[in-house]
C-alpha angles and dihedrals in degrees: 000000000000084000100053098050084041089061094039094059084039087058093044083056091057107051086040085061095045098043082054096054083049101057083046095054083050095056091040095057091050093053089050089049101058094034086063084050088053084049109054090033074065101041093047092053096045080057112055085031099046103111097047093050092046090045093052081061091058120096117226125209113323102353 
């Protein structure tokens, strides 16, 4: 009897670490998610303002 309820608490443990890592896994995936937004927000903007970043960077004259 003392085994059973041993491996059942055992068990409860169990699922109780898993439902954590997948709560993890969860939070995780949404963090990804809007990094990769920040990214291509980035990445969008480097693109159709390319040449005139890259043009502030250019001496003229005697600079």
């Amino acid at each position: 009897m003392a085994q059973q309820m041993k491996k059942q608490q055992q068990s409860a443990e169990s699922d109780n670490e898993i439902q954590e890592q997948v709560k993890k896994t969860g939070n995780v995936q949404e963090q990804s998610d809007a990094l990769d937004a920040v990214l291509d927000d980035i990445s969008s903007v480097l693109e159709t303002d390319a040449e005139q970043y890259v043009s502030s960077f250019v001496q003229k004259g005697g600079e």
